[in-house]
C-alpha positions as CSV (number, residue, x, y, z in Angstrom):
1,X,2.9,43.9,12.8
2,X,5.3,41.7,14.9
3,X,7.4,39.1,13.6
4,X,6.3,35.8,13.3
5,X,9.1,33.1,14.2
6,X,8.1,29.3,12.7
7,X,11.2,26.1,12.7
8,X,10.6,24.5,9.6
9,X,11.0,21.0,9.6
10,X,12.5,18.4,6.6
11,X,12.7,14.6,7.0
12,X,15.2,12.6,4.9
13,X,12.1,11.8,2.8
14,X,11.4,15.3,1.8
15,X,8.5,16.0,3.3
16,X,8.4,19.4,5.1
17,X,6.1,21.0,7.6
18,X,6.6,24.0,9.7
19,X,5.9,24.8,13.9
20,X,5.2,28.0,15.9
21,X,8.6,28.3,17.8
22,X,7.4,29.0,21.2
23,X,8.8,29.3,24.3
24,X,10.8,26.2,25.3
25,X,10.5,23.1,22.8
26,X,12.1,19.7,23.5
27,X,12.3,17.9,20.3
28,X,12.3,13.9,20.4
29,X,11.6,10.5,18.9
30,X,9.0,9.5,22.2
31,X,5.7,10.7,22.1
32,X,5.5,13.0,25.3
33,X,8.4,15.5,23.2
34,X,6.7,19.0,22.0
35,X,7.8,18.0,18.7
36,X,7.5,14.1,18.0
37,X,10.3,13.4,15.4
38,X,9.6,9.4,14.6
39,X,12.9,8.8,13.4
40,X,15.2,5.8,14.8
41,X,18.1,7.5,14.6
42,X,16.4,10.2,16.8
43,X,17.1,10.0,20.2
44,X,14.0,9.7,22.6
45,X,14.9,13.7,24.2
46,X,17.0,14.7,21.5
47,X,17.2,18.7,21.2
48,X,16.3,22.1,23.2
49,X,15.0,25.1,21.6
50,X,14.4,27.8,24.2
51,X,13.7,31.7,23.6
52,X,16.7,33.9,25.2
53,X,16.2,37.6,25.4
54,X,18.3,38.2,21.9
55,X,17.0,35.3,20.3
56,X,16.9,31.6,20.3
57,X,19.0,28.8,22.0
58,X,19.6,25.2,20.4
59,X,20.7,22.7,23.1
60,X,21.7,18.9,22.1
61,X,20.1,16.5,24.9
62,X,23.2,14.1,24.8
63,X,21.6,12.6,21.6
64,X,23.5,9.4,20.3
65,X,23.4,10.3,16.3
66,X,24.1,14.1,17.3
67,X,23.0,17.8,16.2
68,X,25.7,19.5,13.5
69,X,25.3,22.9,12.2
70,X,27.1,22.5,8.8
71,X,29.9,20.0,9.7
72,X,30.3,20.9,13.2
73,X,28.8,18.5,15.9
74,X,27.2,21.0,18.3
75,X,26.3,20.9,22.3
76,X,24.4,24.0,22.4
77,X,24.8,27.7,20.3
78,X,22.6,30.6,19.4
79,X,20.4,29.9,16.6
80,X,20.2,32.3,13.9
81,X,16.9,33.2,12.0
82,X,18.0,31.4,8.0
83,X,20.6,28.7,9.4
84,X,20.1,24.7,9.4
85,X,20.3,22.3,12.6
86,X,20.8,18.9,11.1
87,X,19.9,15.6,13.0
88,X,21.0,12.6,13.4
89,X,22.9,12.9,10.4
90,X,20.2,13.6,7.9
91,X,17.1,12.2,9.9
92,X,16.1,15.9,10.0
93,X,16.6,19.6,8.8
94,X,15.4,22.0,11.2
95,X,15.4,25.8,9.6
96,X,14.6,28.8,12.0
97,X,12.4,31.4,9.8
98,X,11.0,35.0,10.9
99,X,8.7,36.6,8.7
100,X,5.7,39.3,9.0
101,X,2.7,37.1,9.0
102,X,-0.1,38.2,6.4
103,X,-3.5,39.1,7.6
104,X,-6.1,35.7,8.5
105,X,-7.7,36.7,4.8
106,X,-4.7,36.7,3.0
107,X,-3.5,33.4,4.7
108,X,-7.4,31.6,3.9
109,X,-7.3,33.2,0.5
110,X,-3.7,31.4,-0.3
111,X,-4.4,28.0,1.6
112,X,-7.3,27.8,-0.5
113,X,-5.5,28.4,-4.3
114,X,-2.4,27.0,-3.3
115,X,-4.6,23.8,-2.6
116,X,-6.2,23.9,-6.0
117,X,-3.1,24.5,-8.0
118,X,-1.3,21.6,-5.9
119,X,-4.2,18.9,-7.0
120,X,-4.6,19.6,-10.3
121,X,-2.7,17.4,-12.9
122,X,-2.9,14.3,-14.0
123,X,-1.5,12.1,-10.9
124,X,-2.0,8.7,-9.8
125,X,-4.4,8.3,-6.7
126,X,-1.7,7.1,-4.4
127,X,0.6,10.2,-5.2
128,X,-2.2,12.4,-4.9
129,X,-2.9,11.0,-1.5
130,X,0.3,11.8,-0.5
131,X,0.3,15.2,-1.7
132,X,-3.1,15.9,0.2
133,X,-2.1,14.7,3.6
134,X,1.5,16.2,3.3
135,X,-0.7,19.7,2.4
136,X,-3.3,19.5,5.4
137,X,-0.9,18.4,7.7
138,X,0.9,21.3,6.8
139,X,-2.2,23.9,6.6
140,X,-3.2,22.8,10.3
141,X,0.4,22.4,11.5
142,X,-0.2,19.1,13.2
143,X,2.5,16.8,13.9
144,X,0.7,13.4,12.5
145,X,-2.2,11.8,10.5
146,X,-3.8,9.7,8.4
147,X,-6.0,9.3,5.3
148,X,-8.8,6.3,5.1
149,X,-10.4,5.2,2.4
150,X,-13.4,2.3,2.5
151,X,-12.8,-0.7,0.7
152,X,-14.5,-4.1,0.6
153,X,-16.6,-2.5,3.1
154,X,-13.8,-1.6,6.2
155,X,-12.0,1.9,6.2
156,X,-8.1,1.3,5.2
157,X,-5.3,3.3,5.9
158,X,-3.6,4.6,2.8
159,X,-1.4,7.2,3.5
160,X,-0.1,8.4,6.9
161,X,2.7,10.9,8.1
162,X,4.6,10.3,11.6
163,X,3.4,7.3,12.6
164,X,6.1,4.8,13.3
165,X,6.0,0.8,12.6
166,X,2.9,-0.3,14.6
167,X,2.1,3.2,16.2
168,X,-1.3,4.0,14.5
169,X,-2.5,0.9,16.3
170,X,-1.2,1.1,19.7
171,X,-1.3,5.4,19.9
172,X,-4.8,5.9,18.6
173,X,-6.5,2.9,19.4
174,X,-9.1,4.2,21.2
175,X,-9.9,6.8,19.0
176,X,-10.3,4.3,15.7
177,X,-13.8,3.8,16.8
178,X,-14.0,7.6,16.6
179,X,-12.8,8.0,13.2
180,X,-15.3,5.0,11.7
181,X,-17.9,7.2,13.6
182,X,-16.6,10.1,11.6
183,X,-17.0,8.5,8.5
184,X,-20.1,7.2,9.0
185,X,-22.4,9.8,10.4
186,X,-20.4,12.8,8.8
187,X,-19.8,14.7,11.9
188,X,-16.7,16.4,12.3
189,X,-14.5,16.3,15.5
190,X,-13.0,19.3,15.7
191,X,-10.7,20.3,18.9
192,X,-8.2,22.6,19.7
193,X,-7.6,22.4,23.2
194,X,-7.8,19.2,24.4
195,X,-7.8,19.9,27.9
196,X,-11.3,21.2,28.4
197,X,-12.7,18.3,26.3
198,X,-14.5,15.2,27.2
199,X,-11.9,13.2,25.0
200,X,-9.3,14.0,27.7
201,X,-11.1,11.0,29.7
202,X,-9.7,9.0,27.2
203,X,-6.6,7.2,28.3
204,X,-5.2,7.3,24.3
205,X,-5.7,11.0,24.6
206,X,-4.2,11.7,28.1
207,X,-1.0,9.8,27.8
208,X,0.0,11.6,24.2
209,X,-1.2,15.0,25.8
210,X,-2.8,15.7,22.7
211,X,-3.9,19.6,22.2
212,X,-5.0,19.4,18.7
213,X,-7.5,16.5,17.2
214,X,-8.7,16.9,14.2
215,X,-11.0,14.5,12.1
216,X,-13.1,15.1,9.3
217,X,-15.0,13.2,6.7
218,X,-14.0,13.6,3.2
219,X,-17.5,14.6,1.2
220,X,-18.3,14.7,-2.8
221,X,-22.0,15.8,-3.2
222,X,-23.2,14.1,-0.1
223,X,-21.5,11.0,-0.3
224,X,-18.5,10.2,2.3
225,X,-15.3,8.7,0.5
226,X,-13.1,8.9,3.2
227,X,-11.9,10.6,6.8
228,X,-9.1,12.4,8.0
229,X,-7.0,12.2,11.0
230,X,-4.6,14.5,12.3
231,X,-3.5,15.2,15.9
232,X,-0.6,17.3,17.5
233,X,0.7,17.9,21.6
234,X,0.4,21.6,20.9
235,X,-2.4,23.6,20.0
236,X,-1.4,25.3,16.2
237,X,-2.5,25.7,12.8
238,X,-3.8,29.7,11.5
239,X,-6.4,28.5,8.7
240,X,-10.0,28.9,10.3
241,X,-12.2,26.1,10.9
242,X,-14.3,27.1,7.8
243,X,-11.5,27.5,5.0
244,X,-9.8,24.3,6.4
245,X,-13.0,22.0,5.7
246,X,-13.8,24.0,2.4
247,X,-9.8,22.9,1.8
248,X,-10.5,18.9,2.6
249,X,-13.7,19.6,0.3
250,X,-11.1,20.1,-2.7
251,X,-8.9,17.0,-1.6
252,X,-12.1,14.9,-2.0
253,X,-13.1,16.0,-4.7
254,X,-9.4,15.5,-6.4
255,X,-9.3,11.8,-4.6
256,X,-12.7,10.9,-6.4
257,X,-12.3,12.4,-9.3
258,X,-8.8,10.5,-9.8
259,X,-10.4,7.0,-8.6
260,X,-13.0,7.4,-10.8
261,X,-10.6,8.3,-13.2
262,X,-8.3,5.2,-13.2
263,X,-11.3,3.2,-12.8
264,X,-12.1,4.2,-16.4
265,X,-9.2,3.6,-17.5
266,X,-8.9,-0.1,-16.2
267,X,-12.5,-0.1,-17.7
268,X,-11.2,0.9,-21.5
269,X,-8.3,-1.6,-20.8
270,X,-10.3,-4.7,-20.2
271,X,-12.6,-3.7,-22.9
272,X,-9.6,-3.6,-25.6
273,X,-8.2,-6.7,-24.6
274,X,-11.8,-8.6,-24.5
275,X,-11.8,-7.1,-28.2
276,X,-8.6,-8.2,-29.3
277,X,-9.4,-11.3,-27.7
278,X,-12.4,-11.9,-29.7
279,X,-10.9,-10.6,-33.4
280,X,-7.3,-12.2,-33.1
281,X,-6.9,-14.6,-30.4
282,X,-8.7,-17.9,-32.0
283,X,-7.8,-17.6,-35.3
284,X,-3.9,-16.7,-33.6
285,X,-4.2,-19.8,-31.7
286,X,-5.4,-22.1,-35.3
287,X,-1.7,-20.7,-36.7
288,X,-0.3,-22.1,-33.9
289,X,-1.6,-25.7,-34.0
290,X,-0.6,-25.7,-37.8
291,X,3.0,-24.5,-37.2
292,X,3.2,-26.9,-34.2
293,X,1.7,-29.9,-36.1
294,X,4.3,-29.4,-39.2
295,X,7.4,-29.1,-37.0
296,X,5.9,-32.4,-34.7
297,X,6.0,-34.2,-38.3
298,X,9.2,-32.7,-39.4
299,X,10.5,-33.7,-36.0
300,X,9.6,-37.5,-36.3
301,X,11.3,-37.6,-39.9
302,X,14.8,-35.3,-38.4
303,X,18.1,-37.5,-38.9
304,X,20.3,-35.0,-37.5
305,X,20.4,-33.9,-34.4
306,X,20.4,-29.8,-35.4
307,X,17.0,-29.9,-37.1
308,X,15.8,-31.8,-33.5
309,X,17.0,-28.9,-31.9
310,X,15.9,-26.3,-34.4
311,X,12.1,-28.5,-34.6
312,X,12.4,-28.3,-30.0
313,X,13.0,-24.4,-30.6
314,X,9.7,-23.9,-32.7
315,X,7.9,-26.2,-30.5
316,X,9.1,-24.3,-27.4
317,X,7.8,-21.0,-28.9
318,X,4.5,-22.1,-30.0
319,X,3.7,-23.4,-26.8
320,X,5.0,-20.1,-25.2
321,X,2.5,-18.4,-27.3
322,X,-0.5,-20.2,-26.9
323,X,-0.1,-20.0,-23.1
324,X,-0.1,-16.3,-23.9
325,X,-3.2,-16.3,-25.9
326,X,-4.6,-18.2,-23.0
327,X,-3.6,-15.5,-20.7
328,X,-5.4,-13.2,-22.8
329,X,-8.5,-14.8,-23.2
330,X,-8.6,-15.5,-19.3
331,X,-8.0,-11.7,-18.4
332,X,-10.8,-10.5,-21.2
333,X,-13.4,-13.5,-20.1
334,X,-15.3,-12.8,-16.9
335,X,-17.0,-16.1,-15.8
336,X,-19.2,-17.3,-13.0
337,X,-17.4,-20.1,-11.5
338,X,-18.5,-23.8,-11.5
339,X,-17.7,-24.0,-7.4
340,X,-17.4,-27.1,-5.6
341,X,-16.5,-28.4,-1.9
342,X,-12.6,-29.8,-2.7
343,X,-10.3,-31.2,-0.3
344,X,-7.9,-28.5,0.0
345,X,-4.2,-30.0,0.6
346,X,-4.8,-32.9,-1.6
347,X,-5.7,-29.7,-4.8
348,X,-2.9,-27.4,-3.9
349,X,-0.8,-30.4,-3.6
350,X,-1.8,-31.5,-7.0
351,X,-1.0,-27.8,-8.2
352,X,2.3,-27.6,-6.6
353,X,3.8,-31.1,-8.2
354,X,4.5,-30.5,-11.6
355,X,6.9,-27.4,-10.6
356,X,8.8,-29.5,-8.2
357,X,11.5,-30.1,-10.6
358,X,11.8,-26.5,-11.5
359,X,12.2,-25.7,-7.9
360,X,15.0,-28.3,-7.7
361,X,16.7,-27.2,-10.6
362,X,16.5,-23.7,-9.2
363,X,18.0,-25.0,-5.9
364,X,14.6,-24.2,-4.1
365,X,12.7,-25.7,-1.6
366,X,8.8,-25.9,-2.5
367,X,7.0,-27.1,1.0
368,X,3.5,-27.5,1.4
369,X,1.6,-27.5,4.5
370,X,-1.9,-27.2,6.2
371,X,-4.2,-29.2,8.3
372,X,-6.7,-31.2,6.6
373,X,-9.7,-28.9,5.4
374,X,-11.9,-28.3,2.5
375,X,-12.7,-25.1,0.3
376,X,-15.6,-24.2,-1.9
377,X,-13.9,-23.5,-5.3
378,X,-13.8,-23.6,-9.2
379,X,-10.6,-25.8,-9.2
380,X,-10.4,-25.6,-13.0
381,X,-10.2,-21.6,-13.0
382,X,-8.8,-21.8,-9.3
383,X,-5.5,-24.1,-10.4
384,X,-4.6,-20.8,-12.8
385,X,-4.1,-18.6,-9.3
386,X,-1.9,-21.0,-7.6
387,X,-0.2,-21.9,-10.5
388,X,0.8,-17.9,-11.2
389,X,1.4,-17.1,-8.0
390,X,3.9,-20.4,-7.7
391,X,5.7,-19.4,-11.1
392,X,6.1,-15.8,-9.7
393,X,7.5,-17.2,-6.4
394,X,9.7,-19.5,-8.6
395,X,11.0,-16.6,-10.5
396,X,11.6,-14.0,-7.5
397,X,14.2,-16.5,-6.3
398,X,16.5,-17.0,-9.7
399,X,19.8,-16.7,-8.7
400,X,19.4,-16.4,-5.1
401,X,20.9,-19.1,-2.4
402,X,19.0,-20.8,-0.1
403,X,15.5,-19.8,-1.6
404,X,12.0,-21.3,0.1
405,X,8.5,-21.4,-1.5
406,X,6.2,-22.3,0.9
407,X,2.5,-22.8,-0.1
408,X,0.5,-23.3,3.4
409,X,-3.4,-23.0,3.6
410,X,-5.7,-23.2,7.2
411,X,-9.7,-23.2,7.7
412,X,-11.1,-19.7,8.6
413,X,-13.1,-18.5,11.4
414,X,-16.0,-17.5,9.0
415,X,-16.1,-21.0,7.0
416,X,-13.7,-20.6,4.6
417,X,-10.4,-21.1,3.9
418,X,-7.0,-18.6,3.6
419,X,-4.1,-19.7,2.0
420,X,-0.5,-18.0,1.5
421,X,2.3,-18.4,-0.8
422,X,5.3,-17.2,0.8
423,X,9.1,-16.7,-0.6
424,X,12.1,-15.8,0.7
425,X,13.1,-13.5,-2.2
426,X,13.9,-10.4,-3.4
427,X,11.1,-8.6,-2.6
428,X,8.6,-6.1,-4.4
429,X,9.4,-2.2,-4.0
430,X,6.5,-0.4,-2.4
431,X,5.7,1.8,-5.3
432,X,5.7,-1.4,-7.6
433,X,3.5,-3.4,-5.4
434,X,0.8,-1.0,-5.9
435,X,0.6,-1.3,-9.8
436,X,0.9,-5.7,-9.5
437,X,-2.4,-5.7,-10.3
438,X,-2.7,-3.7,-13.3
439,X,-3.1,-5.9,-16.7
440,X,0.3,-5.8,-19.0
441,X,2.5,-4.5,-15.8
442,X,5.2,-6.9,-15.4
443,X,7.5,-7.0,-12.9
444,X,11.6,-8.7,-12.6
445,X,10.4,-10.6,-15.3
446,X,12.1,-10.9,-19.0
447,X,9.1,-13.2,-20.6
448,X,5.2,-12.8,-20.0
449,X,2.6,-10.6,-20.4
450,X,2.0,-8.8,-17.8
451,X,-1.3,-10.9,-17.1
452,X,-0.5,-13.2,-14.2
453,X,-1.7,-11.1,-11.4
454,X,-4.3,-9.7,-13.1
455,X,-5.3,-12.7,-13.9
456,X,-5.2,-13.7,-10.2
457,X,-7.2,-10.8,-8.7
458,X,-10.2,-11.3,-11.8
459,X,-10.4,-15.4,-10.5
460,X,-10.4,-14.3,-6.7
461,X,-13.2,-11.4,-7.7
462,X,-15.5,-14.1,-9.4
463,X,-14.9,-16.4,-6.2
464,X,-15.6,-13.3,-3.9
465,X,-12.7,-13.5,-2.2
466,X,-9.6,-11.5,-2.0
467,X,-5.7,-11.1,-2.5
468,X,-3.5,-9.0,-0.9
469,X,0.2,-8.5,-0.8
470,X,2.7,-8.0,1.9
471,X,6.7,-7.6,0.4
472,X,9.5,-6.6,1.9
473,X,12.8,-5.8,-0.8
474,X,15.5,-8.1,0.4
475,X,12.6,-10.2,2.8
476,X,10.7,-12.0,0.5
477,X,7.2,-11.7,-0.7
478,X,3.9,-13.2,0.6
479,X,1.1,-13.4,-0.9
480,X,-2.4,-14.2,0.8
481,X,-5.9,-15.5,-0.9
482,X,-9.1,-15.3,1.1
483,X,-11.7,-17.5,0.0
484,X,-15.3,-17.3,1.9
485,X,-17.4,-20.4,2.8
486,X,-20.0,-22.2,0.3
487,X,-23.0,-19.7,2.4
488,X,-21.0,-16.7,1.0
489,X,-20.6,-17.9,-2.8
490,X,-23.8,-18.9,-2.6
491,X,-23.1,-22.6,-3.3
492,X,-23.9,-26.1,-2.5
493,X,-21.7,-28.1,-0.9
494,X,-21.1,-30.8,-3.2
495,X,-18.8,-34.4,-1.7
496,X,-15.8,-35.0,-3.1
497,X,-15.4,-37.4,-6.0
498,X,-14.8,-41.0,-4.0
499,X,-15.0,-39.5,-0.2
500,X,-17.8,-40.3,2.2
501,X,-20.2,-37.8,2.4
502,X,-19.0,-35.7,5.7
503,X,-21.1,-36.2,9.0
């Protein structure tokens, strides 16, 4: 049987997938390369591979970061099966690798139980999403992809492979209507030469020269949780058709089974706290007040000024405590919010005042801004998110120079209102900003309870709105709240207290 000769290919991130070599390759950062490498320190035309008669034949395109084999800078030289191209100083590891291939049942049988094996474990849903793309994109040996998963009703992108800053929009553009269509009738598209298909027509398709689309819904027992995208320039991938979509079978079934999973969990969690809550909290909270009466009255009788400072120290941590306990019982209550029609700069300004003179003693600015509006809200349960959110922005800026808070709100196009809370601070990693929401995570924080922005996502669920974060580490932080109109929360407008009813 005749050797089979594949380039596998590393990117500084670890993740690994491997090509046919065939014929003559130009490897490159733009999308018209045979191999898209969508690194920016890859040059747009960045390497040659060719086939000679005795072998293969790397070629450096002039690249500006270069090509080294071990610690020599090359132009061009014959590529030996086992040895390591490096690019761009680590963007990339290409390794040239001959092999007999095994026969199409051996190569099925294997994709399928190296699958299993790779999903099974106890993971978290966004590693496990990673693990599944990196594994199809592998199995088909595409170049590119994405995973979507529904929720609050649109299809969201969680995971994707090779798809620069802003690419997913402007490359597949066209084809996103596609994928929804995928997900929602549960028809497969399936094509592996482009060329002779009606999608050539489409201008998305015919600029990328794409050869391989692949896009598949991801099905548990009937129901669709998801799709899958993948695409390459060159036709590839040796798993047949029905092994590959028995293989994205097993990844949904791993995806739901996890979701369900930590769904459960959060489930038991809010469960134990509303149980705690209702045993210890109240009768925690009558301690207090009798500890933070006696050192009141041992305060007003102090001659000297130690026992002041000693009576301020026990005052200080009572009242730390009973905002704790109020944290507590705020997480573990669910309630249906008493909404009202509010005028919204004159609230947020009221919320944002009493930490004006932490900001200044911080050396922060705190700015508000927003055109006059109004918002249909609980603004006794409402004042807890913009208070959190402000403390956190507060506290994301300790120690820095020149920090900013800005709390800025404008009307939205369906009646309601969005509002952002933006800083200028240190940022939240990526991996961190997808636990914020989890109760008792806390985050570049020495004191709390890991309730604040659980706290904030619970009061924007019982207004039906939403929260989502966008963080950059070094960039700051922002923070936005959707809140929908008084039709959506099912709500009467109501005038606000000493205002004119509204024409």
């Amino acid at each position: 049987m005749p050797e089979k000769t594949t380039i596998a290919i590393r990117d500084r991130h670890g993740f690994e997938r491997s090509v046919p070599a065939v014929g003559s390759m130009v490897l490159g950062r733009q999308a018209q390369c045979d191999v898209v490498l969508p690194d920016g320190m890859v040059s747009r035309t960045h390497l040659r591979l060719q086939r000679c008669e005795d072998g293969w034949w790397a070629e450096d395109l002039d690249s500006a970061h270069g090509t080294f084999l071990g610690e020599q800078r090359i132009t061009g030289l014959r590529w030996e099966p086992g040895s390591t191209l490096r690019l761009a100083d680590g963007a990339y590891f290409l390794t040239l690798k001959t092999e007999v291939p095994p026969s199409a049942s051996e190569v099925n049988l294997q994709a399928i139980l190296q699958t299993a094996t790779l999903l099974t474990g106890e993971v978290e849903l966004d590693e496990l999403l990673e693990r599944t793309l990196d594994r199809l994109l592998g199995l088909s040996g595409t170049d590119r992809g994405f995973i979507m998963l529904p929720e609050q009703g649109e299809l969201v992108v969680k995971v994707q492979r090779n798809l620069g800053p802003g690419q997913l929009a402007e490359d597949i553009q066209l084809s996103l209507s596609s994928v929804r269509q995928v997900f929602e009738q549960g028809e497969p598209v399936w094509i592996r030469n482009s060329a002779s298909n009606e999608l050539r027509s489409q201008e998305s398709v015919r600029d990328l020269q794409l050869e391989t689309i692949l896009c598949l819904p991801m099905m548990v027992q009937g129901e669709r949780i998801g799709v899958l995208y993948l695409d390459s320039r060159r036709a590839c991938g040796e798993v047949d058709r029905v092994t590959f979509e028995a293989i994205v079978s097993l990844c949904a079934i791993a995806i739901e089974r996890t979701r369900l999973a930590e769904a459960s969990l959060a489930n038991q969690v809010l469960a134990r706290v509303g149980q705690v809550a209702g045993a210890i909290i109240h009768d925690f909270k009558n301690g207090l007040f009798v500890i933070a009466g006696h050192a009141q009255l041992l305060g007003l009788t102090a001659a000297d000024a130690s026992t002041r400072h000693h009576v301020a120290q026990i005052l200080s941590a009572a009242d730390r405590l009973g905002q704790m306990s109020m944290d507590i019982l705020d997480y573990a209550k669910i309630r249906e919010p008493r909404c009202e029609t509010v005028e919204l700069a004159r609230f947020l300004e009221a919320q944002a005042e009493p930490l004006q003179p932490r900001a200044q003693e911080a050396d922060v600015t705190l700015v508000c801004q927003g055109p006059p509006c109004q918002a249909c809200l609980d603004p006794h349960r409402f004042n807890r998110v913009i208070e959190n959110l402000l403390a956190n922005a507060l506290d994301a800026l300790a120690g820095e120079e020149g920090g900013r808070v800005t709390l800025q709100w404008a009307p939205a196009a369906d009646g309601g209102v969005e509002i952002q809370v933006i800083d200028n601070g240190k940022g939240i990693p990526r991996k961190i900003q997808k636990r914020i929401f989890e109760p008792f995570f806390s985050f570049g924080k020495a004191k709390g309870t890991g309730l604040g922005m659980a706290t904030v996502k619970r009061i924007m669920d019982e207004h039906k709105g939403t929260v989502e974060v966008a963080s950059e580490e070094g960039q700051g932080t922002t923070i936005t709240l959707r809140l929908p109109g008084p039709a959506a929360t099912g709500t009467a407008e109501v005038p606000v207290p000493g205002e004119a009813p509204h024409e």
